[in-house]
ZAMARGU-4260 file (C-alpha; in steps of 0.2 Angstrom, whole numbers, plus 5000, padded with zeros to 4 digits):
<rodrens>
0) 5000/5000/5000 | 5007/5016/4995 | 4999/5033/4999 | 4998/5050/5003 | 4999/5055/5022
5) 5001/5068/5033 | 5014/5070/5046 | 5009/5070/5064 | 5020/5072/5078 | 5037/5064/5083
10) 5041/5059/5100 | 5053/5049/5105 | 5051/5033/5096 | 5034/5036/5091 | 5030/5043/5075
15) 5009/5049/5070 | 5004/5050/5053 | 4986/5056/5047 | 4980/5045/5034 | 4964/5046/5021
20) 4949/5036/5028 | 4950/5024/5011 | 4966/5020/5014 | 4961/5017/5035 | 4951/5000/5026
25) 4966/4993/5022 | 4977/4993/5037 | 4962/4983/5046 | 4972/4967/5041 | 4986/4972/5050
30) 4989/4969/5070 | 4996/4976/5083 | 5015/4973/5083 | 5014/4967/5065 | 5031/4971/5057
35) 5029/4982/5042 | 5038/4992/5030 | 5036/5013/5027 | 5044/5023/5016 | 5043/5043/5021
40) 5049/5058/5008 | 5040/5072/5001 | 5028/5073/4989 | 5033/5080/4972 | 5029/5097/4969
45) 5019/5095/4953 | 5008/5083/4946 | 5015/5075/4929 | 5006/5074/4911 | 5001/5058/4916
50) 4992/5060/4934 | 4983/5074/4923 | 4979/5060/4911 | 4974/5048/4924 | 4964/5063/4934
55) 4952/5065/4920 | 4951/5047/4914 | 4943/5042/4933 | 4933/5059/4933 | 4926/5054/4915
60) 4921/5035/4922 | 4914/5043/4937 | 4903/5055/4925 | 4897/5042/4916 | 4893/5031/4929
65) 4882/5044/4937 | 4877/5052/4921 | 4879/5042/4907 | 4890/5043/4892 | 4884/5059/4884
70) 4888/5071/4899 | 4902/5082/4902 | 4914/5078/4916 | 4918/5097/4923 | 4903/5097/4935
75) 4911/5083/4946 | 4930/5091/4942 | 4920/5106/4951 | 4910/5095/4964 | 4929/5086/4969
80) 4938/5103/4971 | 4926/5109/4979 | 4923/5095/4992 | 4944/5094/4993 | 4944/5112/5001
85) 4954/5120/4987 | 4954/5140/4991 | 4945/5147/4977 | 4940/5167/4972 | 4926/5176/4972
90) 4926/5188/4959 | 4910/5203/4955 | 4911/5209/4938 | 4898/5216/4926 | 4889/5204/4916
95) 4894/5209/4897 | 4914/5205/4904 | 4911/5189/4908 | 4922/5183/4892 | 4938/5192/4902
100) 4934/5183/4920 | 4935/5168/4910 | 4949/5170/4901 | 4961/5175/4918 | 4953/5158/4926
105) 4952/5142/4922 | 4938/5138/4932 | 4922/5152/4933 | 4909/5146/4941 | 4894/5158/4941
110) 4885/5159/4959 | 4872/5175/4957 | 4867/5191/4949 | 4859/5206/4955 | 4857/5220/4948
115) 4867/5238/4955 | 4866/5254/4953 | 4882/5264/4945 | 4890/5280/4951 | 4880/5286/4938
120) 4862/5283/4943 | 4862/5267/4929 | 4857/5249/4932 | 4867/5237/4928 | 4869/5218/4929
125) 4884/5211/4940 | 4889/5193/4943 | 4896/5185/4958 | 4907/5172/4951 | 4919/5160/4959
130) 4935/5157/4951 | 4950/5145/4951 | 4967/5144/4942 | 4965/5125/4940 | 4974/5112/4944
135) 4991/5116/4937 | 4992/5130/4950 | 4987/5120/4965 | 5000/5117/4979 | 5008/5102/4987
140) 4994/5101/5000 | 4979/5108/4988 | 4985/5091/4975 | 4987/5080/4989 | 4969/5085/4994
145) 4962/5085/4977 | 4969/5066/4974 | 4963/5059/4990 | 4945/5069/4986 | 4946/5060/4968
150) 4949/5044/4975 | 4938/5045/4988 | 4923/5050/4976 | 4927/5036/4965 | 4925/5023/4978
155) 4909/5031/4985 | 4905/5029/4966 | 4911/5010/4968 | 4924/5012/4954 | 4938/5003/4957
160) 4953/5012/4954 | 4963/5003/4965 | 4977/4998/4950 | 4979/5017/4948 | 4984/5023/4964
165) 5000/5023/4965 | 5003/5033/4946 | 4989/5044/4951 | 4997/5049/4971 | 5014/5050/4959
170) 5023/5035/4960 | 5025/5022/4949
</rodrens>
């Protein structure tokens, strides 16, 4: 078993980590005392081509599982972001420059409009919009956290994606 985990405390001998509730599963075949083997380094700082690759291959099987084959896979990238905590934001910008928002962010998620009134007296249309760079901008923790929600999503889904782990978390 290979994953992604966070560093608790070191005291002594004693060493905590914080693990993914998925991966929690498979440690129930261990005992206490059982001898095992743990490797520690850092995660990488970006995710390669092919976690990208991998990323949106799951996302799309967990579309279509929900939705069927002729949906479009960016409302669950949004719903997993979302439920991985990823800082994303909020942007209030008049409705005709829409095009510009979109075209600083990768991800613009429109949330409400309401219309105000200008220094001028005149009404105009504004939307609240929450934005996000995307993936390729997301930190060490921010990746971390988007993987393990992925994962996480797809089990809940009852996908296995067990064989895909490991390239997925960035290992091999």
């Amino acid at each position: 078993m290979k994953t992604i985990a966070t560093l608790g405390m070191l005291e002594g001998e004693n060493l905590t980590l914080r693990l993914p509730k998925h991966e929690l599963e498979k440690l129930k075949g261990f005992k206490s005392g059982d001898l095992c083997m743990v490797e520690i380094k850092r995660q990488k700082d970006k995710r390669s081509i092919e976690q990208n690759a991998l990323a949106w291959k799951i996302i799309s099987q967990i579309d279509q599982k929900i939705n069927g084959y002729l949906s479009d896979p960016w409302e669950i990238y949004l719903q997993i972001v979302q439920s991985a905590g990823i800082k994303r934001e909020y942007e209030y910008i008049e409705s005709h420059k829409i095009d510009e928002l979109k075209r600083k962010y990768r991800v613009v998620q429109e949330i409400e409009k309401a219309i105000v009134l200008t220094e001028d007296g005149e009404a105009t249309e504004i939307i609240i919009c929450a934005c996000m760079k995307g993936s390729s901008t997301f930190t060490k923790r921010e990746m971390s956290s988007f993987i393990e929600a992925l994962i996480s999503r797809a089990y809940d889904e009852g996908i296995d994606i067990h064989h895909y782990e490991d390239a997925l978390k960035g290992g091999k």
